[in-house]
Structure formats: structure tokens, C-alpha cells
C-alpha positions in Angstrom: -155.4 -30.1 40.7 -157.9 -30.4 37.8 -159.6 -27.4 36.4 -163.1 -27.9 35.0 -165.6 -25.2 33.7 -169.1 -25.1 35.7 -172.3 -23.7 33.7 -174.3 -22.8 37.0 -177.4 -20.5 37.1 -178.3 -18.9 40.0 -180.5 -15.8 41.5 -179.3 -12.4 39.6 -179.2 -9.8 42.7 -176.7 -9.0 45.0 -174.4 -11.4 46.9 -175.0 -14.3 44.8 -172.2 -14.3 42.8 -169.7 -13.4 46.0 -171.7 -16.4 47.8 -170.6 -18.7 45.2 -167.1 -17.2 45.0 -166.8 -18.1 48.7 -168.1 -21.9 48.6 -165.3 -22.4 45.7 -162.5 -21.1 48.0 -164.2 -22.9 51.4 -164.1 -26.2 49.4 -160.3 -25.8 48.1 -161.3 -24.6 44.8 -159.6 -21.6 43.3 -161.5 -19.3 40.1 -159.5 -19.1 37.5 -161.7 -17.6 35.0 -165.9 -16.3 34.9 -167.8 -15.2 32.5 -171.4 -14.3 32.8 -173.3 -15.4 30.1 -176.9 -14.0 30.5 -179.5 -12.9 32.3 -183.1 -14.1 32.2 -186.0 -14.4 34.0 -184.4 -13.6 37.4 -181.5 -15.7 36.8 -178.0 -15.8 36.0 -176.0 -17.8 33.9 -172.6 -18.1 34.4 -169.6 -20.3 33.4 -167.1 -20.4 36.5 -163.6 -22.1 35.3 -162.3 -23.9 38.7 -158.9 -25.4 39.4 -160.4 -28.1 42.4 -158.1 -30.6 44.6 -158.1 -34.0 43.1 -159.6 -35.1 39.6 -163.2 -35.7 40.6 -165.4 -32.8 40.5 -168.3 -34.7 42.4 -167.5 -32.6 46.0 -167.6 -29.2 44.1 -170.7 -29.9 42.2 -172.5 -31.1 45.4 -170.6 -27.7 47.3 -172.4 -25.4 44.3 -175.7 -27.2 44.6 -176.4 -26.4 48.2 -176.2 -23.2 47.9 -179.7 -21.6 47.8 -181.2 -21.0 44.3 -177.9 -22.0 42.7 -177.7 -25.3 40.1 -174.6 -26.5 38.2 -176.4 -26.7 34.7 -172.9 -28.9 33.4 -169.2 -29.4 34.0 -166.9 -29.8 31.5 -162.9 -30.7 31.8 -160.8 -27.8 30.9 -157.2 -29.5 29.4 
């Protein structure tokens, strides 16, 4: 496993956040860390540290993006 941090923004009400939890742990990813960075303009900012199968964190970036009114802002290794 590889462990990378993902920047994502998405909608700031209720179930977002536990809809994104769920698409990590559907896809094989496991949270290892979150911290919410800010709020603005409807939006959340967040940086979501993921442990993902493999080394290529292509499949959970495309897993995050489909979710509605959620986009991976960047992804950075975590070593």
C-alpha cells in the first residue's frame, strides 16, 4: 500500500464528508488521517491522508471525482 494526501473540496452540509469516507473504504482505501482545512463559499476544504492498494493513485482520484459536488484539488505522496 501507498499512502498519499488528497486536497478535495466538496459541498459543506451533511453527509458529504461520510459519503466520501465511504467511496475510500468501497475502493480499498483506508483514512489514515483528515483535517478540515476551511470553509468557504459553500464548500469544504479538506486534506484526507489515504493508505490505497497499489502505488498509483489514478483509481482513487477518479473514485473521489465522481462523487457529486466533490473534486480532488491535489495529491501528494505521503513517505
Amino acid at each position: 500500500m501507498a499512502i498519499f494526501r488528497f486536497q478535495i473540496a466538496l459541498p459543506d452540509r451533511p453527509g458529504s464528508l461520510g459519503a466520501v469516507a465511504s467511496a475510500i473504504g468501497f475502493a480499498g482505501g483506508d483514512i489514515r488521517g483528515l483535517v478540515v482545512l476551511r470553509s468557504e463559499n459553500g464548500r469544504g476544504i479538506d486534506d484526507v491522508t489515504i493508505a490505497i492498494p497499489g502505488q498509483d493513485p489514478s483509481d482513487m482520484t477518479n473514485v473521489l471525482n465522481a462523487i457529486g459536488g466533490v473534486d480532488v484539488i491535489s495529491v501528494t505522496p505521503v513517505v
